[in-house]
DSSP file (Angstrom, degrees, kcal/mol; ACC not computed):
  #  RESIDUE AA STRUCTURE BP1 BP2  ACC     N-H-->O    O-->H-N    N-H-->O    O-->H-N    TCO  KAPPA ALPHA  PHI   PSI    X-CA   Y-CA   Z-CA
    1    1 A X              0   0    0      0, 0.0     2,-0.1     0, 0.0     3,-0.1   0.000 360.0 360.0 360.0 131.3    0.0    0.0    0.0
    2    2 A X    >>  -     0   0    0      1,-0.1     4,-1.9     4,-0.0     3,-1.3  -0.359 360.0-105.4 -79.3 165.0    1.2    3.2   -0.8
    3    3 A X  H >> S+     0   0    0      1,-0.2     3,-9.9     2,-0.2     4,-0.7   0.828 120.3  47.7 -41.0 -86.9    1.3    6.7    1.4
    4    4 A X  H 3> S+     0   0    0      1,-0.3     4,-0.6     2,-0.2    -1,-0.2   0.437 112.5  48.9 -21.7 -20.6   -1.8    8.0   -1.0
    5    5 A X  H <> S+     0   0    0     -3,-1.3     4,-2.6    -2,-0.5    -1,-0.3   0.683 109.9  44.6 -89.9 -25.9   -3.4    5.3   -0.5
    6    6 A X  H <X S+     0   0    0     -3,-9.9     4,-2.1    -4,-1.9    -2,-0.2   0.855 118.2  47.5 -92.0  -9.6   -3.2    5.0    3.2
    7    7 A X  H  X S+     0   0    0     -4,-0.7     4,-1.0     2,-0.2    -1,-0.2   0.663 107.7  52.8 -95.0  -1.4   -4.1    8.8    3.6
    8    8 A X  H  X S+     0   0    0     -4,-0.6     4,-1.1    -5,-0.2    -2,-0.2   0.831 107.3  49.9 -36.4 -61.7   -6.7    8.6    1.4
    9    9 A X  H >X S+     0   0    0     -4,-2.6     3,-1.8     2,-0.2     4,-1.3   0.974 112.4  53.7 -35.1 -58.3   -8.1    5.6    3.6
   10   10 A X  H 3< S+     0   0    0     -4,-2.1    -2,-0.2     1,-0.3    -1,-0.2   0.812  98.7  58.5 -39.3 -54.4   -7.4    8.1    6.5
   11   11 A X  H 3< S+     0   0    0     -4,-1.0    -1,-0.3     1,-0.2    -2,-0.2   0.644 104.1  56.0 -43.6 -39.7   -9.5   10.6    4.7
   12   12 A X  H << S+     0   0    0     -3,-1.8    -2,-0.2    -4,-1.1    -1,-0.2   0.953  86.5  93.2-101.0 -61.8  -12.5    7.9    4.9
   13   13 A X  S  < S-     0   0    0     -4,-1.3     2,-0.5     1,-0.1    -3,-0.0   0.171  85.5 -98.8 -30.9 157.4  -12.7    7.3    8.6
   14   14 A X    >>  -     0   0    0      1,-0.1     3,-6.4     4,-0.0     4,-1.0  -0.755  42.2-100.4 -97.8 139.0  -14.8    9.1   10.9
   15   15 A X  H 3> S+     0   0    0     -2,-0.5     4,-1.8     1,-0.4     5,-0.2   0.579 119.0  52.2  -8.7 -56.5  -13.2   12.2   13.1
   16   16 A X  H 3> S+     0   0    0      1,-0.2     4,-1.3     2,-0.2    -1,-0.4   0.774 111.3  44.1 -81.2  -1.7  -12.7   10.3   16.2
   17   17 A X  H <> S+     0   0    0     -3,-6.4     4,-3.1     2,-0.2    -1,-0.2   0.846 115.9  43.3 -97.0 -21.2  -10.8    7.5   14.6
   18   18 A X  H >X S+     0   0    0     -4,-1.0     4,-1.2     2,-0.2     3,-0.6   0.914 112.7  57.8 -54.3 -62.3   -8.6    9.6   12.5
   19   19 A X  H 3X S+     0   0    0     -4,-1.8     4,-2.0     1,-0.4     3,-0.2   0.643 114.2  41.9  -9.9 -55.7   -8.5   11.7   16.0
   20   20 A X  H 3X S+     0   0    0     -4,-1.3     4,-2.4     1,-0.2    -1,-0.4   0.904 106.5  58.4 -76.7 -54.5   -7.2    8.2   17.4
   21   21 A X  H << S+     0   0    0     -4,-3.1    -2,-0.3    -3,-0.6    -1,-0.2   0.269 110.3  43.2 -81.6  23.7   -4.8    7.2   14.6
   22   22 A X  H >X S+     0   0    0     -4,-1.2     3,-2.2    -3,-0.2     4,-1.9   0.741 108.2  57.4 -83.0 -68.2   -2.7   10.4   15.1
   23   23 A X  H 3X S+     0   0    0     -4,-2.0     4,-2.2     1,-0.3    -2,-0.2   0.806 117.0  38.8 -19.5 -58.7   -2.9   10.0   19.0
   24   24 A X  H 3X S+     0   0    0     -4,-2.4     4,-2.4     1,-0.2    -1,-0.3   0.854 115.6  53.2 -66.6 -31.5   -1.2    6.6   18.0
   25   25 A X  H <> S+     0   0    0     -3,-2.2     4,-0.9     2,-0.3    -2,-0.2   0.946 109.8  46.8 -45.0 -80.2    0.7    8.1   15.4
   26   26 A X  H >< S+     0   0    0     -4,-1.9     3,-0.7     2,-0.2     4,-0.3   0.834 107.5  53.6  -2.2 -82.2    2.0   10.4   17.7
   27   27 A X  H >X S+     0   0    0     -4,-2.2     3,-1.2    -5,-0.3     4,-0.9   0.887 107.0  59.3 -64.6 -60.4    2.8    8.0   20.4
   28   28 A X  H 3< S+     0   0    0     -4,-2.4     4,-0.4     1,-0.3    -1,-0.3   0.636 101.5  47.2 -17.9 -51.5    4.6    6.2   18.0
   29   29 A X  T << S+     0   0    0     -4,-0.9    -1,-0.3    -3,-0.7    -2,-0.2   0.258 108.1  56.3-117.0  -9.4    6.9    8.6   17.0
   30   30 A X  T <4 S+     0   0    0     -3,-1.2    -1,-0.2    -4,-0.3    -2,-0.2   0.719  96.7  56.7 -93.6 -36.6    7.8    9.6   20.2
   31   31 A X  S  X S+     0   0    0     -4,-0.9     4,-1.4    -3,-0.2    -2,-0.2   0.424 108.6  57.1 -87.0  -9.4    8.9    6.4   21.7
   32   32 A X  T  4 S+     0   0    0     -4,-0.4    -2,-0.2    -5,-0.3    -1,-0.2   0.668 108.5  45.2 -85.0  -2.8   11.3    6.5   18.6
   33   33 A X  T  4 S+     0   0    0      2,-0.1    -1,-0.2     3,-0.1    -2,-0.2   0.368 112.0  49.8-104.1  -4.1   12.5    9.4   19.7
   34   34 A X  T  4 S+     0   0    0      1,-0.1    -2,-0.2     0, 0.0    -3,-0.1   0.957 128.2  15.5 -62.2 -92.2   12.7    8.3   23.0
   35   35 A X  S  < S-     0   0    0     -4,-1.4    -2,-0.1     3,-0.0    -4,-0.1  -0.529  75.2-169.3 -74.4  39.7   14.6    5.1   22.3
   36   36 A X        -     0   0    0      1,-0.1    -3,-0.1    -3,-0.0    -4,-0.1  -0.172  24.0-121.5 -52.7 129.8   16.2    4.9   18.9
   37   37 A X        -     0   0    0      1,-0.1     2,-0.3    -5,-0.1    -1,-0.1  -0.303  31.8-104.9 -67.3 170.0   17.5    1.8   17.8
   38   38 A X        -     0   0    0      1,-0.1     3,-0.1    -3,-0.0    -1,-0.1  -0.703  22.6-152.2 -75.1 148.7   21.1    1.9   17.0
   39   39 A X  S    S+     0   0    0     -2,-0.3     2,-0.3     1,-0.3    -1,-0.1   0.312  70.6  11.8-103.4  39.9   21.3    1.8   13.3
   40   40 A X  S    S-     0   0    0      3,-0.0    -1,-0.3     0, 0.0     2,-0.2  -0.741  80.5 -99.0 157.8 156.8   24.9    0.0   13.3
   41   41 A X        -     0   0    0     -2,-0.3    -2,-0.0     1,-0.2     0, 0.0  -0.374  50.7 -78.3 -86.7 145.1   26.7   -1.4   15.1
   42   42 A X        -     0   0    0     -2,-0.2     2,-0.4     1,-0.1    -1,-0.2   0.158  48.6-123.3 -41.0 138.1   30.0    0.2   16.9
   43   43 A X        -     0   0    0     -3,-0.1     5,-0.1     1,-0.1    -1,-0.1  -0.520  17.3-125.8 -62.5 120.7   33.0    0.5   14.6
   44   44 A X    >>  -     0   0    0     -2,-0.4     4,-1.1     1,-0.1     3,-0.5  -0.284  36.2-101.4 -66.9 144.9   36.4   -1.3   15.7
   45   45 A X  G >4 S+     0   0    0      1,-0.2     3,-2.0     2,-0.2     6,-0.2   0.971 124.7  50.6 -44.8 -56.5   39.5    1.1   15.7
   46   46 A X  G 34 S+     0   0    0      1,-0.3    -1,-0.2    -3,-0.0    -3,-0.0   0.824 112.1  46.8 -48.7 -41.2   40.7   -0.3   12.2
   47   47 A X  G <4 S+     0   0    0     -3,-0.5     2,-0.7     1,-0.0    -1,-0.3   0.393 101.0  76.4 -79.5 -19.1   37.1    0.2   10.6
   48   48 A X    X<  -     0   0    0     -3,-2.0     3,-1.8    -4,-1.1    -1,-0.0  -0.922  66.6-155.9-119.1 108.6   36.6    3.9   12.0
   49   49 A X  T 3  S+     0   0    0     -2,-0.7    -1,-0.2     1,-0.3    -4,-0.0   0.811  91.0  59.3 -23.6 -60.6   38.7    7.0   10.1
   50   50 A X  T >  S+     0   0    0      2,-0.1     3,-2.9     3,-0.1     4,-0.4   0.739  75.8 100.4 -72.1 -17.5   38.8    9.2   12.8
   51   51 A X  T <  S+     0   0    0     -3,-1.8     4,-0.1     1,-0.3    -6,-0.0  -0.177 105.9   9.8 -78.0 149.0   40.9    6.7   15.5
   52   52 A X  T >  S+     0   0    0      2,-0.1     3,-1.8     1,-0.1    -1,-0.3   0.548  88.5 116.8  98.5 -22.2   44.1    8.2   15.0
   53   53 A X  T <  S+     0   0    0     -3,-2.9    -2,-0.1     1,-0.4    -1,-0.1   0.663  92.3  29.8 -95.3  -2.0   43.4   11.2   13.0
   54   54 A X  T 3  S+     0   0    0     -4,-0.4    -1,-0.4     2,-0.0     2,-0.3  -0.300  89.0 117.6-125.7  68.9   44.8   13.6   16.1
   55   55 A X    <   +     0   0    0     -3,-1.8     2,-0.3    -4,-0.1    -4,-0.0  -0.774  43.4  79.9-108.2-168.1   47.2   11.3   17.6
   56   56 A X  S    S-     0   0    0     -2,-0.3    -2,-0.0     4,-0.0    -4,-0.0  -0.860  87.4  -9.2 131.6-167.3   51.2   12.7   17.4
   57   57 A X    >   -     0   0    0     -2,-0.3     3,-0.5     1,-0.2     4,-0.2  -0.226  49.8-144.1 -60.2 146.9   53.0   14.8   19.3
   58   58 A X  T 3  S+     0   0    0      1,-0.2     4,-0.5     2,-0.1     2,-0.2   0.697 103.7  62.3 -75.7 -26.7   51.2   17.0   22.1
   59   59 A X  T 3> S+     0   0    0      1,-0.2     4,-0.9     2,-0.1    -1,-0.2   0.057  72.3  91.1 -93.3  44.0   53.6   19.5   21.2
   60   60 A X  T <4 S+     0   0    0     -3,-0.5     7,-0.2     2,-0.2    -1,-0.2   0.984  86.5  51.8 -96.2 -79.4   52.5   20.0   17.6
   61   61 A X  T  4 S+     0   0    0      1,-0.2     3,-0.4    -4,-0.2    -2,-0.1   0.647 121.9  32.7 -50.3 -30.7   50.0   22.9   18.5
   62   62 A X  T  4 S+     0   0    0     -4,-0.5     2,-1.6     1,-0.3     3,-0.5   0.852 131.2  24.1-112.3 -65.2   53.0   24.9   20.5
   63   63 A X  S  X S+     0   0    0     -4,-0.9     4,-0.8     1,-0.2    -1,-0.3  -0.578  77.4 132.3-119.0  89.4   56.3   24.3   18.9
   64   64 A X  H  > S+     0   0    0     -2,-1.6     4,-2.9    -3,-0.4    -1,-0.2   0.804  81.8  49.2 -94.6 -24.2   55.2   23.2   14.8
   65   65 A X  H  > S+     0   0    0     -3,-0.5     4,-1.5     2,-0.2    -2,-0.1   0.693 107.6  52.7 -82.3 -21.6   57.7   25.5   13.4
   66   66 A X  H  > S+     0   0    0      2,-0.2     4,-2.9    -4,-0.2    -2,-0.1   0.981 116.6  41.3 -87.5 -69.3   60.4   24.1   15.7
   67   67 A X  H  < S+     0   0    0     -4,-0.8     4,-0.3     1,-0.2     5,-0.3   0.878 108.0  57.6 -25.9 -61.7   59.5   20.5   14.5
   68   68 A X  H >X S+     0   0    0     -4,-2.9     3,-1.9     1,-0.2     4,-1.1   0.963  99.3  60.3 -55.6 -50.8   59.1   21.3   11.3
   69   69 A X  H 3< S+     0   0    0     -4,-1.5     3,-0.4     1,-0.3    -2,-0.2   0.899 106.2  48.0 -27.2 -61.3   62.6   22.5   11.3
   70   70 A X  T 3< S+     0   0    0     -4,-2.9    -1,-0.3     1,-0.2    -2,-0.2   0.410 109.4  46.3 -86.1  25.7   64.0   19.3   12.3
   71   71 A X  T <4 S+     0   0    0     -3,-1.9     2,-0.4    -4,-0.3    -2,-0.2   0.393  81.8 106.2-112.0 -11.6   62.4   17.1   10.0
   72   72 A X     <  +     0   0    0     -4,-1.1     2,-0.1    -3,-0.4     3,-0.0  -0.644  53.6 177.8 -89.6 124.7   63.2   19.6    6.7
   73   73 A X        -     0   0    0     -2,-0.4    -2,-0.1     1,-0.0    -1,-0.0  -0.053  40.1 -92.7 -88.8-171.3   66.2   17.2    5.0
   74   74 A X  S    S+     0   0    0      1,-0.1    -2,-0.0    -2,-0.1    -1,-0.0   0.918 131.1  43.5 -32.2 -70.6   67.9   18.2    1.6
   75   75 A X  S    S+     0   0    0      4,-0.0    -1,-0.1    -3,-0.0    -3,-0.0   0.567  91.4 119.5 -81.0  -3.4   66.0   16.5   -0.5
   76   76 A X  S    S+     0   0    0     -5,-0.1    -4,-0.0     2,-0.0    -5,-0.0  -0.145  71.1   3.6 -56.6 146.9   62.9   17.9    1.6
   77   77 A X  S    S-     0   0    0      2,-0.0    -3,-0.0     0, 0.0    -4,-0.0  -0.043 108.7 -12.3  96.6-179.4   60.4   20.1   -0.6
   78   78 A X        -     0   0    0      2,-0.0     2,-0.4     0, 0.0    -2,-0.0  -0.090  59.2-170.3 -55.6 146.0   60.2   21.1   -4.6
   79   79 A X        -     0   0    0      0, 0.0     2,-0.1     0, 0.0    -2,-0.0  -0.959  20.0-116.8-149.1 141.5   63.4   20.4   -6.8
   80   80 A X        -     0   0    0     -2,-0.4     2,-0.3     1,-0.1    -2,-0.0  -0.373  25.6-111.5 -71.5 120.7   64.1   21.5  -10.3
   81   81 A X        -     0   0    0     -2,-0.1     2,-0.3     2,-0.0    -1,-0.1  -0.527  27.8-126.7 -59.7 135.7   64.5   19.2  -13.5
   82   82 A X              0   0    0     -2,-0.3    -1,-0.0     1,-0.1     0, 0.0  -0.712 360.0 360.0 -96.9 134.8   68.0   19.3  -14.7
   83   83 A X              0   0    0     -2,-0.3    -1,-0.1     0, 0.0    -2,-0.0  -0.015 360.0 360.0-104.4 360.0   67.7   20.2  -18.9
């Protein structure tokens, strides 16, 4: 059965039952907002993106330029094709 069809049926009831299937309606919609199921199930570290994605040094945020300084090699960065 489709929506149109079941609110058309709706349409065809008398006041107090429509009156009644919103009340239920209602009520419905409420204890799913109550309780929602989960809709999956927790993710395992390997399966989930984010585990990891701030780990590192704590002293990234305060000294980056300082870090970055000792990590920049020679070869670090752009380098020109030789013609």
């Amino acid at each position: 059965m489709t929506i149109r069809e079941l609110l058309e049926a709706a349409q065809e009831l008398s006041q107090r039952d429509r009156i009644r299937l919103a009340s239920e309606l209602m009520q419905l919609v409420a204890r799913e907002l109550e309780d929602p199921e989960p809709t999956s199930s927790p993710s395992t570290p390997s399966e989930d993106p984010f585990v990891g994605l701030f780990s590192g040094s704590a002293e990234l945020a305060t000294q980056a330029e300082e870090i970055r300084q000792q990590e920049l090699q020679t070869s670090s960065g752009f380098t020109w094709k030789a013609y």
